[in-house]
One Martini backbone bead per residue (centre of mass of N, CA, C, O) as a GRO file, in nm:
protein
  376
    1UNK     BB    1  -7.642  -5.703  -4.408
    2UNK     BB    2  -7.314  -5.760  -4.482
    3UNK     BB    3  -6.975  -5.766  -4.423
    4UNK     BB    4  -6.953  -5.448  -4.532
    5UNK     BB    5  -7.128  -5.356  -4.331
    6UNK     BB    6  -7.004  -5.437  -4.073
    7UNK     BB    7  -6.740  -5.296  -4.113
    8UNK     BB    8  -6.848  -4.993  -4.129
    9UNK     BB    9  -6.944  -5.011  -3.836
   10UNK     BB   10  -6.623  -5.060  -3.695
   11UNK     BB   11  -6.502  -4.840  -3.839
   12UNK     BB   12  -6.686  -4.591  -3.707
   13UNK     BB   13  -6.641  -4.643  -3.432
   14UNK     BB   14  -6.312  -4.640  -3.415
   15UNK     BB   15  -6.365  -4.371  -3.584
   16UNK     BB   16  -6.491  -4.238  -3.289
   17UNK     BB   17  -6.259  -4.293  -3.054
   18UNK     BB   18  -6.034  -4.147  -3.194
   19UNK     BB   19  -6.155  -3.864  -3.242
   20UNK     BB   20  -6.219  -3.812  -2.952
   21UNK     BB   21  -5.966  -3.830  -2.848
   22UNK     BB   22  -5.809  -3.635  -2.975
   23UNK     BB   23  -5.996  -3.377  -2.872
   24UNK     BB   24  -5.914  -3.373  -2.616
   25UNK     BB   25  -5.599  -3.411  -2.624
   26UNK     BB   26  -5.625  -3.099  -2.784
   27UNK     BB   27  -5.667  -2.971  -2.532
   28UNK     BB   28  -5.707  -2.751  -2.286
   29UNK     BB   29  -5.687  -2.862  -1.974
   30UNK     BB   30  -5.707  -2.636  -1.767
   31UNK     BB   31  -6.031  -2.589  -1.809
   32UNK     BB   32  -6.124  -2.846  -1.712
   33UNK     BB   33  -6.247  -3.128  -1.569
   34UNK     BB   34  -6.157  -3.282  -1.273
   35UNK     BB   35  -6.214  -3.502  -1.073
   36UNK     BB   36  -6.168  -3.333  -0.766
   37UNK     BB   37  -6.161  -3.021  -0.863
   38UNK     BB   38  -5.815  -2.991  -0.878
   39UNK     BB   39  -5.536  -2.904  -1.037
   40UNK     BB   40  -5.286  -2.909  -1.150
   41UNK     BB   41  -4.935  -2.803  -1.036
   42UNK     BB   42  -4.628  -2.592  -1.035
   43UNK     BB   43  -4.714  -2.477  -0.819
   44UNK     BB   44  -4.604  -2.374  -0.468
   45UNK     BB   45  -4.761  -2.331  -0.130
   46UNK     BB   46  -4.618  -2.167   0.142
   47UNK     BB   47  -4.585  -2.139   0.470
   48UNK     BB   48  -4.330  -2.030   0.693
   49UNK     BB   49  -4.448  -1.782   0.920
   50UNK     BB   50  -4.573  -1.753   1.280
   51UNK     BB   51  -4.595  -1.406   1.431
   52UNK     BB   52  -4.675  -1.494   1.694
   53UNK     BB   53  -4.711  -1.777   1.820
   54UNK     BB   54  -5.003  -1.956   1.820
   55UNK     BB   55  -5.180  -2.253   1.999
   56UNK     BB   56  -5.496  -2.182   1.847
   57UNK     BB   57  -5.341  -2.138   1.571
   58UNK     BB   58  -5.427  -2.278   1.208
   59UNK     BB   59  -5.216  -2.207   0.895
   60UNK     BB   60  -5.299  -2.313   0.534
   61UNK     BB   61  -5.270  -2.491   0.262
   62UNK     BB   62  -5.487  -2.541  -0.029
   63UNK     BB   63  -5.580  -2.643  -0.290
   64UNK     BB   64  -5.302  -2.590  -0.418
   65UNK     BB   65  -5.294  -2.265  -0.330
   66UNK     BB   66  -5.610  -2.188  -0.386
   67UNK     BB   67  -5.630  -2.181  -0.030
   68UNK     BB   68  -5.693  -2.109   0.260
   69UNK     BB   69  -5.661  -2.207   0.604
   70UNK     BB   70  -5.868  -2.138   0.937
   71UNK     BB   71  -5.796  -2.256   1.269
   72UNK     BB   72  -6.009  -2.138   1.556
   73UNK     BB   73  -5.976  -2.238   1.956
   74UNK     BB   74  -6.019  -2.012   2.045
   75UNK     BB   75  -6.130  -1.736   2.277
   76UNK     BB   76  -6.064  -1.527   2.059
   77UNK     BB   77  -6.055  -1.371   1.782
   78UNK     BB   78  -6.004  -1.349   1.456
   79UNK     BB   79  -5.853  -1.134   1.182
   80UNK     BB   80  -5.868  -1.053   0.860
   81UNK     BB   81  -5.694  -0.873   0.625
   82UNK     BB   82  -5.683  -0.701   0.341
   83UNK     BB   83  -5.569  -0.551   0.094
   84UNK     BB   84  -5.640  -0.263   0.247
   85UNK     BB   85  -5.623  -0.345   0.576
   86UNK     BB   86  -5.934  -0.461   0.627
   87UNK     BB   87  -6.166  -0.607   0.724
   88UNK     BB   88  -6.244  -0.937   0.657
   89UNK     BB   89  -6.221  -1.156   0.870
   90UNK     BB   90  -6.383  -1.363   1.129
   91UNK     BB   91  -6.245  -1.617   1.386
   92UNK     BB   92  -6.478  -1.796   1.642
   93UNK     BB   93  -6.678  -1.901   1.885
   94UNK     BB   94  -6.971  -1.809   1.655
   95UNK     BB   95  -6.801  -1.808   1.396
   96UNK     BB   96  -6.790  -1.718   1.070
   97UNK     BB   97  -6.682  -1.368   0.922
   98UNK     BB   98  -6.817  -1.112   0.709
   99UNK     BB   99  -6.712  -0.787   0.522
  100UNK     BB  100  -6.938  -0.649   0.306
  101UNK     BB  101  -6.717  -0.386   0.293
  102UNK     BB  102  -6.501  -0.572   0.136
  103UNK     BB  103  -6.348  -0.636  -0.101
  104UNK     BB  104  -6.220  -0.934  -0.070
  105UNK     BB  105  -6.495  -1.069  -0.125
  106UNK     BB  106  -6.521  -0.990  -0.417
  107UNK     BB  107  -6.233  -1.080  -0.516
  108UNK     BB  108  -6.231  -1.389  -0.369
  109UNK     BB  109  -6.443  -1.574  -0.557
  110UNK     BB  110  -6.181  -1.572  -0.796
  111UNK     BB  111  -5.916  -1.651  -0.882
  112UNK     BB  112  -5.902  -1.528  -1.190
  113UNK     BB  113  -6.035  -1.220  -1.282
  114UNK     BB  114  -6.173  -1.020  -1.126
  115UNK     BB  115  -6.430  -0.833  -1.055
  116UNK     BB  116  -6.539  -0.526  -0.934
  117UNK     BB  117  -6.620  -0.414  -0.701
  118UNK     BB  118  -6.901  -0.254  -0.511
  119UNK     BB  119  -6.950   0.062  -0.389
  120UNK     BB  120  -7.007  -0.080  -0.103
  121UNK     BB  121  -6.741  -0.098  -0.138
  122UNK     BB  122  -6.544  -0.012   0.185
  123UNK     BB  123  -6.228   0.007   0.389
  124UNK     BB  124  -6.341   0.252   0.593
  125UNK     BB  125  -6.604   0.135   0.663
  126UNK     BB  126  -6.748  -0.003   0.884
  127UNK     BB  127  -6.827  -0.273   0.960
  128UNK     BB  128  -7.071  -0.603   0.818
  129UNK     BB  129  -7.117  -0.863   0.987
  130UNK     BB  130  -7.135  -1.233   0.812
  131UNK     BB  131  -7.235  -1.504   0.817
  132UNK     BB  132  -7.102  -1.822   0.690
  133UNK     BB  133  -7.068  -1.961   0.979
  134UNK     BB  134  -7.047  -2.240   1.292
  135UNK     BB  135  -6.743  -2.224   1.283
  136UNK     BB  136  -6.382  -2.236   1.306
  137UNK     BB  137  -6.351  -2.218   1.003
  138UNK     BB  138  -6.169  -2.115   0.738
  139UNK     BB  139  -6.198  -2.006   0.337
  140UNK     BB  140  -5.994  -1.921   0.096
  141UNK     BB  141  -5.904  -1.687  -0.127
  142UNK     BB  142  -5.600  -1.537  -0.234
  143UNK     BB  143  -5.404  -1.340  -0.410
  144UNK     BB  144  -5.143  -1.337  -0.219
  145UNK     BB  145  -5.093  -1.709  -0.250
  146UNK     BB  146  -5.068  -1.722  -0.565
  147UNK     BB  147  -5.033  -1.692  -0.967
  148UNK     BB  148  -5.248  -1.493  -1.130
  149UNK     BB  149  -5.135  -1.565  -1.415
  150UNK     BB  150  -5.167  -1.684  -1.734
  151UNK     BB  151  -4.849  -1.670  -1.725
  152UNK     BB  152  -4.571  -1.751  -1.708
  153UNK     BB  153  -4.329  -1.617  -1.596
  154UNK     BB  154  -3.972  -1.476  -1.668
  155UNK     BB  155  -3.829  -1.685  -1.509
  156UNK     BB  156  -3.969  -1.942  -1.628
  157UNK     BB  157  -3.955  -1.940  -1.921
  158UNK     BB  158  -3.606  -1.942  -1.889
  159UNK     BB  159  -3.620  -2.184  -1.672
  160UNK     BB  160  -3.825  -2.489  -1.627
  161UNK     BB  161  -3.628  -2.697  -1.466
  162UNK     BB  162  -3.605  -2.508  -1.259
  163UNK     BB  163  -3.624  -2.385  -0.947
  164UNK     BB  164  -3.848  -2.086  -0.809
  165UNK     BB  165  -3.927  -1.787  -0.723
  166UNK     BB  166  -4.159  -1.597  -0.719
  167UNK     BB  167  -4.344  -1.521  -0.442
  168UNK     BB  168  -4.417  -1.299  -0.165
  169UNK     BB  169  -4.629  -1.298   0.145
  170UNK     BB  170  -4.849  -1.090   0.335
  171UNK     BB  171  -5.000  -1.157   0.657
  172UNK     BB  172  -5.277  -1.000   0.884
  173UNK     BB  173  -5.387  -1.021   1.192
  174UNK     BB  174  -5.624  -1.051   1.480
  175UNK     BB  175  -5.556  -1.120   1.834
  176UNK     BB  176  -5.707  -0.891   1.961
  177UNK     BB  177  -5.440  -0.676   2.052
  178UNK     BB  178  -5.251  -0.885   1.838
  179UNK     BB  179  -5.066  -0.923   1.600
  180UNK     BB  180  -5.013  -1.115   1.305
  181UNK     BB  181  -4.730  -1.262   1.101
  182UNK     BB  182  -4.799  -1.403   0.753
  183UNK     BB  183  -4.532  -1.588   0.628
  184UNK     BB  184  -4.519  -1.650   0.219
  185UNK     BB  185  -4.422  -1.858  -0.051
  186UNK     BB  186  -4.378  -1.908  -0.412
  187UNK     BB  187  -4.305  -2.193  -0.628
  188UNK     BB  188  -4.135  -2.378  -0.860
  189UNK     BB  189  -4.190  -2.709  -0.987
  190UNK     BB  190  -4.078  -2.906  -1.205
  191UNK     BB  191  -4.167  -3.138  -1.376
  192UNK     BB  192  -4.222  -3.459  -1.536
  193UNK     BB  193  -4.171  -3.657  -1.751
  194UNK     BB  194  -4.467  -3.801  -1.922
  195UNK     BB  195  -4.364  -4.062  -2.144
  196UNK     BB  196  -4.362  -4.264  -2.013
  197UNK     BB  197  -4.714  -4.263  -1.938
  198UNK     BB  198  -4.756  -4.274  -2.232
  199UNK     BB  199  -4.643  -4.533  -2.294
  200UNK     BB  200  -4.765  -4.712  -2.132
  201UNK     BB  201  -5.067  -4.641  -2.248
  202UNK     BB  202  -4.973  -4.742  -2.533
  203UNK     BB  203  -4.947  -5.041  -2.437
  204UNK     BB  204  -5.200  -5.084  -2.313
  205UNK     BB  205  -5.359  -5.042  -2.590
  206UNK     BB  206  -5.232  -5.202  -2.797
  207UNK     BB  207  -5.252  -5.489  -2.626
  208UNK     BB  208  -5.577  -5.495  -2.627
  209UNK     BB  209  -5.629  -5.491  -2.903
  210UNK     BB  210  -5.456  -5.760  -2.989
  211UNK     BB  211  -5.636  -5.912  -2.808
  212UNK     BB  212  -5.943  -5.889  -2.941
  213UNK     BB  213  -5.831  -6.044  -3.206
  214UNK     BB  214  -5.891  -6.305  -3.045
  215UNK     BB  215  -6.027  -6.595  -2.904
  216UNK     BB  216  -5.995  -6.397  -2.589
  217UNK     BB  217  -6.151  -6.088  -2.633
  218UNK     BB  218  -6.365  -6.133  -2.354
  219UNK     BB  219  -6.063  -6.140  -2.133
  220UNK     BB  220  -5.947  -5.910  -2.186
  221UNK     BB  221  -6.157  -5.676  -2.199
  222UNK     BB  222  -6.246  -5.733  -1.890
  223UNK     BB  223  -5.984  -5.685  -1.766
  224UNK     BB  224  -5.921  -5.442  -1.825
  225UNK     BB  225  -6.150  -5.288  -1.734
  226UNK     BB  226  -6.123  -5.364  -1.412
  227UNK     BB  227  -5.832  -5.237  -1.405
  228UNK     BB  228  -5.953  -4.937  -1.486
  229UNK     BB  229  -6.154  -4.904  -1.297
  230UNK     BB  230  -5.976  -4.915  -1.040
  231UNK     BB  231  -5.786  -4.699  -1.100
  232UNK     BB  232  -6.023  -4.453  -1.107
  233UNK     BB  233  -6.086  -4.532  -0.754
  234UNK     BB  234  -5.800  -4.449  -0.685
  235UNK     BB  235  -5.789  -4.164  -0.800
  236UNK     BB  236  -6.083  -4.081  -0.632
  237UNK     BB  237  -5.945  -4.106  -0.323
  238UNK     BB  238  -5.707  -3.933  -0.361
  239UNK     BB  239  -5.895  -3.689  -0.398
  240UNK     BB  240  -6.106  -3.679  -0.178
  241UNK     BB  241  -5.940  -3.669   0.092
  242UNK     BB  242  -5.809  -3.372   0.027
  243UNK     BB  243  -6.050  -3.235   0.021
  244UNK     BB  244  -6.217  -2.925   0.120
  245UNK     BB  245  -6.506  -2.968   0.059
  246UNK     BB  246  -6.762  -3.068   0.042
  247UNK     BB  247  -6.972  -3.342   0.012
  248UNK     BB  248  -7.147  -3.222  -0.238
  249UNK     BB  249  -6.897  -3.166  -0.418
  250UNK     BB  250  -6.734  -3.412  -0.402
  251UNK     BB  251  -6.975  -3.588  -0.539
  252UNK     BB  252  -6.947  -3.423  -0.815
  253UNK     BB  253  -6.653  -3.495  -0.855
  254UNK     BB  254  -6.717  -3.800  -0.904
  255UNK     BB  255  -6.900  -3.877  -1.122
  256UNK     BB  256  -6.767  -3.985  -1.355
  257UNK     BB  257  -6.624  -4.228  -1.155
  258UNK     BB  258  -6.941  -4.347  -1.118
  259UNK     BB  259  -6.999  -4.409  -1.408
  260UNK     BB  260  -6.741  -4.575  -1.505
  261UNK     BB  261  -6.858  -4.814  -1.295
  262UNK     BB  262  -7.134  -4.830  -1.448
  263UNK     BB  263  -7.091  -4.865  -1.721
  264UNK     BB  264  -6.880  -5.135  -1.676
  265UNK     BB  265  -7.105  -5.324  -1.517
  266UNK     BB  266  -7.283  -5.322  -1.784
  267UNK     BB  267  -7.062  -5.452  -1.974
  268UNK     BB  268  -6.994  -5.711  -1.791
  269UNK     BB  269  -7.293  -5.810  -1.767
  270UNK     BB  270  -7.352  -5.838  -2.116
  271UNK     BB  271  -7.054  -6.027  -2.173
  272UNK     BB  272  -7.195  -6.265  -1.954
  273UNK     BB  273  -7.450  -6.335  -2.102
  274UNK     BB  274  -7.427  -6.223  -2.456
  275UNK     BB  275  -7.154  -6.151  -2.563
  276UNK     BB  276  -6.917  -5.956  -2.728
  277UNK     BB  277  -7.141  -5.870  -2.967
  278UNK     BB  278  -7.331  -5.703  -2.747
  279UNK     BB  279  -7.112  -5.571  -2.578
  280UNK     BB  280  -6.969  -5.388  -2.725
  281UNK     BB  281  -7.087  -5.078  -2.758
  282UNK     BB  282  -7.056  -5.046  -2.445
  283UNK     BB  283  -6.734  -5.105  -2.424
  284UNK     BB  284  -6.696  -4.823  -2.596
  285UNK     BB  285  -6.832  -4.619  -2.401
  286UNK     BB  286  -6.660  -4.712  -2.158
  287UNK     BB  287  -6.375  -4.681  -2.253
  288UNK     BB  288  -6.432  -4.348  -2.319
  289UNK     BB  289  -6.494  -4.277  -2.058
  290UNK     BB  290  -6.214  -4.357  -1.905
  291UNK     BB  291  -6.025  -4.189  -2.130
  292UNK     BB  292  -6.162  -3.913  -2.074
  293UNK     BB  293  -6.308  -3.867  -1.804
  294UNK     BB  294  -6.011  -3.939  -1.671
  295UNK     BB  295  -5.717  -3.949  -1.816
  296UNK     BB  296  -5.791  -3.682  -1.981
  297UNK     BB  297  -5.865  -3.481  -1.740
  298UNK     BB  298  -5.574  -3.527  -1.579
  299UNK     BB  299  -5.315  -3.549  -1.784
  300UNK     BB  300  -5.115  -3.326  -1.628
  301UNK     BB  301  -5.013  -3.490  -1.385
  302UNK     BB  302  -4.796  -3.637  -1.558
  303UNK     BB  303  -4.658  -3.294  -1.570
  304UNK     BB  304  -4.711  -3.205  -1.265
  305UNK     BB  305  -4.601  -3.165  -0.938
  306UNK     BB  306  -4.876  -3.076  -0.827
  307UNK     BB  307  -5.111  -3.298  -0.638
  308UNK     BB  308  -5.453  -3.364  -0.530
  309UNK     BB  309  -5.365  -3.577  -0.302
  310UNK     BB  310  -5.267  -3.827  -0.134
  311UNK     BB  311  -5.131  -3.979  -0.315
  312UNK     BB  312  -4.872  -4.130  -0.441
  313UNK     BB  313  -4.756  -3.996  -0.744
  314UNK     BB  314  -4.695  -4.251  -0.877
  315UNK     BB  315  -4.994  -4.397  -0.832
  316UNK     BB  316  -5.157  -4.183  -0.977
  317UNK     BB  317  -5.029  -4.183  -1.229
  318UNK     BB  318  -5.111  -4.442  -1.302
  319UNK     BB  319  -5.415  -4.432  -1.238
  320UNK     BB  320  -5.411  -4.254  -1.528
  321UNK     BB  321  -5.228  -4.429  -1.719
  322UNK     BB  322  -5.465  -4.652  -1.736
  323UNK     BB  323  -5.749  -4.537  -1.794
  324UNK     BB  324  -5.621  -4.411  -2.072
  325UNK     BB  325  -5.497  -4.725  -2.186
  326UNK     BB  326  -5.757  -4.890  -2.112
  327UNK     BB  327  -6.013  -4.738  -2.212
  328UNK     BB  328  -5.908  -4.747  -2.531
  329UNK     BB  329  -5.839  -5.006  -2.576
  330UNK     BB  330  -6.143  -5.109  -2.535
  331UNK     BB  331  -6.290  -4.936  -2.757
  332UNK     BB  332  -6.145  -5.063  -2.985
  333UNK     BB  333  -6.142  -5.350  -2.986
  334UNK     BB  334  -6.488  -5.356  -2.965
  335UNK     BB  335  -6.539  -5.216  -3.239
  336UNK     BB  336  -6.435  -5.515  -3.395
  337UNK     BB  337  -6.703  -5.636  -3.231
  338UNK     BB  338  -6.938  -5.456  -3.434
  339UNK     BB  339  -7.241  -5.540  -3.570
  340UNK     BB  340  -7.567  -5.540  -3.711
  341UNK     BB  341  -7.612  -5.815  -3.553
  342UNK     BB  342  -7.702  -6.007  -3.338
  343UNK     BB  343  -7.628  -6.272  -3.150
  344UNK     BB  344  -7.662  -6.614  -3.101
  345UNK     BB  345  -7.744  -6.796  -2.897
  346UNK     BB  346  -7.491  -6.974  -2.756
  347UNK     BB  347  -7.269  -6.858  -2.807
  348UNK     BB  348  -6.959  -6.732  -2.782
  349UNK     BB  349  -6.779  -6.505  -2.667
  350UNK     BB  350  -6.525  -6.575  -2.880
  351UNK     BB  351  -6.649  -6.526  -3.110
  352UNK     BB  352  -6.645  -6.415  -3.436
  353UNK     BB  353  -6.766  -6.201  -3.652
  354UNK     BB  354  -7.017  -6.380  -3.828
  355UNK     BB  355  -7.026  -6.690  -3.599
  356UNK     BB  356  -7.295  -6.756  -3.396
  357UNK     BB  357  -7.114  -7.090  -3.342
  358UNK     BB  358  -6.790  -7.053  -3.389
  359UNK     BB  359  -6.847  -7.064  -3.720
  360UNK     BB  360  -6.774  -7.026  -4.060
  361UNK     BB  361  -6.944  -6.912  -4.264
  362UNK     BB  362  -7.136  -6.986  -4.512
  363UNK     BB  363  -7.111  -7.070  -4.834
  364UNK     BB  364  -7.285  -6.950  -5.066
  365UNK     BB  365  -7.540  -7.123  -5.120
  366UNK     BB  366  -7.512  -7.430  -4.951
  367UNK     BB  367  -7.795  -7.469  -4.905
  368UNK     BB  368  -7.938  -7.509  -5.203
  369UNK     BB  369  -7.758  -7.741  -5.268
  370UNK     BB  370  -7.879  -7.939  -5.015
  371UNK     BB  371  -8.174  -7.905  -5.103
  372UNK     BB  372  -8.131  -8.033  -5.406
  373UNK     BB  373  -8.042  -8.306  -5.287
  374UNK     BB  374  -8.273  -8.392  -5.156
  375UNK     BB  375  -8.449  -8.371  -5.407
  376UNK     BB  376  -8.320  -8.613  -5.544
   0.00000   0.00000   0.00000
């Protein structure tokens, strides 16, 4: 296969790498996997007041406001009602209990669209309290503190860059035979907008690919990708650290930047081996996975206002679109130099495709004529 079939096989590679990113770009984000597994959102959930203040009880809202946490150092049990009145969480010094018999169990399962609890869920009959932990600390859904709509409401849609107040919540505990009242606030915060960070994204893989094209094609690829997955770990580090979810939760939402860790580093020991033309496909792959598996799943943070980080968010926001303006521009350029044959041992890693020891083919005949005439 001639230099016809190697043209076709790297448009191929770049329209596959282009229409990979399409397809996600254009998917909604909304239910995608995040790299940290919370989205970003413009809801802000605050707890306002704890009436009357107990030095024993601290409750807050977390992860972006689907979660309260509760966490009781007292010796006195803290009791939490459910939508209906109900004994709904116990937490004291035994551990948290639920009550099997609390619809509130059954409805804050999932944070949206809850289905209908079972028959044996009644808010009147005596509880029936369920260990689910041996610690002092409740988390949970509640859905009197986010925003359960599918629309945002119509205070926002008729002015989203305006901060509103959406809705207002009252929660109550019971602290031995004392009451506690919990009250909070939902407001939208309207984000900033994305396209700084898309134009510098677009300037980032522009930038790589016009680099590819040179006969430093080996130097731009690899730096970009070690800037690219550095990103990706900046932004996974700010993710990781504010999540209240287990370790073993925490460690699956991490996989996507394990990956990108892993594929960058098989990619740049395999171009310092063996050259640029050997480990294309590789920079393809690795490149295609930070920018879809970290940029492109992430890319709400970048036009919304609540982000789930420890991180300053203009530095979160950067490390995401360096990831997906250096790793789409990463696949697309390593793209131009994937041929049809390995490269040949000792080649220049910058040597461009078709050149086993960087210089240009052989025109065709060349050794013929030089044959016949050493035979004459």
């Amino acid at each position: 296969m001639g230099v016809p079939g190697r043209l076709r096989i790297r448009r191929l590679l770049v329209a596959a790498a282009l229409g990979a990113a399409a397809v996600v770009a254009t998917a909604a984000p909304a239910g995608a996997h995040t790299v940290g597994g919370v989205n970003a959102t413009n809801y802000r959930t605050e707890i306002r007041s704890v009436t009357p203040a107990t030095a024993a009880l601290t409750i807050r809202a977390i992860d972006n406001g689907a979660r309260l946490e509760l966490t009781n150092s007292g010796r006195h049990d803290v009791v939490v009602e459910g939508y209906d009145g109900e004994p709904y969480l116990r937490i004291g010094p035994r551990g948290v209990f639920e009550n099997a018999r609390s619809p509130a169990r059954y409805l804050n399962r999932v944070l949206r669209n809850p289905a209908p609890p079972p028959a044996s869920a009644d808010p009147d009959a005596p509880p029936e309290w369920v260990r689910v932990s041996t610690g002092s600390t409740a988390r949970w859904h509640d859905h009197r503190t986010h925003w359960m709509g599918v629309t945002d409401p119509p205070v926002v849609r008729s002015a989203r860059g305006e901060e509103h107040l959406v809705q207002r919540f009252h929660l109550v505990l019971h602290v031995g035979d004392r009451a506690v009242q919990v009250r909070g606030d939902v407001r939208w915060i309207p984000g900033p907008s994305p396209w700084p960070w898309i134009a510098g994204a677009a300037v980032l893989a522009i930038g790589t690919v016009l680099g590819a094209r040179t006969r430093r094609a080996a130097a731009v690829l690899a730096t970009v990708l070690v800037v690219a997955v550095a990103a990706a770990v900046v932004h996974a580090v700010g993710a990781w650290t504010v999540s209240s979810a287990s370790l073993g939760k925490r460690a699956g939402d991490a996989i996507p930047t394990f990956g990108a860790v892993a594929l960058g580093a098989v990619a740049l020991v395999q171009l310092r081996r063996r050259g640029i033309r050997a480990a294309a496909p590789l920079l393809v792959f690795a490149g295609l996975f930070l920018g879809i598996a970290i940029g492109l799943a992430d890319l709400s943070a970048l036009y919304k206002s609540q982000l789930p980080t420890d991180l300053p968010h203009a530095l979160d926001r950067l490390s995401i679109a360096v990831a997906l303006g250096g790793g789409l521009g990463v696949a697309v350029g390593a793209g131009l130099h994937v041929t049809d044959r390995p490269a040949a041992r000792g080649a220049p890693v910058g040597s461009p495709p078709g050149s086993p020891e960087g210089a240009p083919d052989a025109p065709p005949g060349t050794e013929n004529d030089s044959h016949s005439m050493m035979q004459g």
